[in-house]
N, C-alpha and C positions, 0 to 999 in steps of 0.2 A: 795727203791732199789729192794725189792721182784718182786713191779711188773714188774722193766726193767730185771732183770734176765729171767722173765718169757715170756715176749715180745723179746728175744733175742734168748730164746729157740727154740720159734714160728718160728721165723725166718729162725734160722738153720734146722727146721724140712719143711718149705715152700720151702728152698732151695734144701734141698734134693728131694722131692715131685718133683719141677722142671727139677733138672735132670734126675730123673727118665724120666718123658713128654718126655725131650729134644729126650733120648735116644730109646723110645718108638717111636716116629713121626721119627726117623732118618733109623726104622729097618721096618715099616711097606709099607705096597706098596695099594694103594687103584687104580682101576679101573673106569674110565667113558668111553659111550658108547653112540653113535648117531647112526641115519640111523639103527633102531631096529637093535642092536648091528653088523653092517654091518663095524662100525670105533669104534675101538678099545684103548682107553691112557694109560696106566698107571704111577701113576708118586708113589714119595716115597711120605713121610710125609713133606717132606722139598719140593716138589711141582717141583722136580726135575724129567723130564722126563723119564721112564725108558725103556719102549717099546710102539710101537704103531705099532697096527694091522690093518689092512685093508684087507676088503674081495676081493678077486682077479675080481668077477664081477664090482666092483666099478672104476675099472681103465680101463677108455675110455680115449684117450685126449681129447676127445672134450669136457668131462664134466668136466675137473679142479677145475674150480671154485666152481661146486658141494662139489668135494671131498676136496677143502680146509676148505670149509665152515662145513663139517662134522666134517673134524680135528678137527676144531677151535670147536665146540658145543662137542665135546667127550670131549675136556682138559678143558674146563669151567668145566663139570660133573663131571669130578675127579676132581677140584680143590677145587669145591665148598663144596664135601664129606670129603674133607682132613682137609679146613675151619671150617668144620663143626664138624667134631672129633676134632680139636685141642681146637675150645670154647669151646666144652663138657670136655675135660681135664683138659682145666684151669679154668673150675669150681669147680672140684675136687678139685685142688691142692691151691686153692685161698680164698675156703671155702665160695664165690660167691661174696667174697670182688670185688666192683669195680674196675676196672682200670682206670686211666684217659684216658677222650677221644683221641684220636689219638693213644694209646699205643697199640699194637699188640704183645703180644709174643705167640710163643717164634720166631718169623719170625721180 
């Protein structure tokens, strides 16, 4: 019984850890950046859009497609830095324990 008390501890100490993450990825805002930073994204931790900037020379109509495809390449680079700080987190708080494949948190 020592040791489930002690596994039970862990637990509650993993869970807290977790919330911490959750709340940490909820307050933070990271930046990606195309078209040497011409397109602007920023999204929070939870990968939710929060501003996006574009430099006023980029807006031709005729080049649209350009500047979608800038869009799109800024919000891939902040997502993929948000991705990328959340793994590093949950390796913190997991202690590098495995997840089973398919599991992502805390998304």
């Amino acid at each position: 019984m020592k040791n489930l008390a002690g596994m039970m501890k862990q637990a509650q100490q993993m869970q807290s850890k977790m919330q911490d993450m959750q709340e940490k990825l909820e307050s933070m805002e990271v930046t990606g950046e195309s078209g040497a930073g011409m397109v602007k994204v920023t999204l929070s931790g939870k990968t939710d859009m929060k501003r996006l900037k574009i430099d006023p020379k980029l807006i031709d109509p005729a080049e649209t497609e350009m500047l979608e495809d800038l869009i799109m390449a800024a919000f891939r680079d902040a997502k993929s830095k948000v991705e990328a700080f959340a793994a590093d987190e949950m390796q913190k708080v997991t202690g590098g324990l495995q997840l089973p494949a398919g599991m992502k948190l805390p998304f």
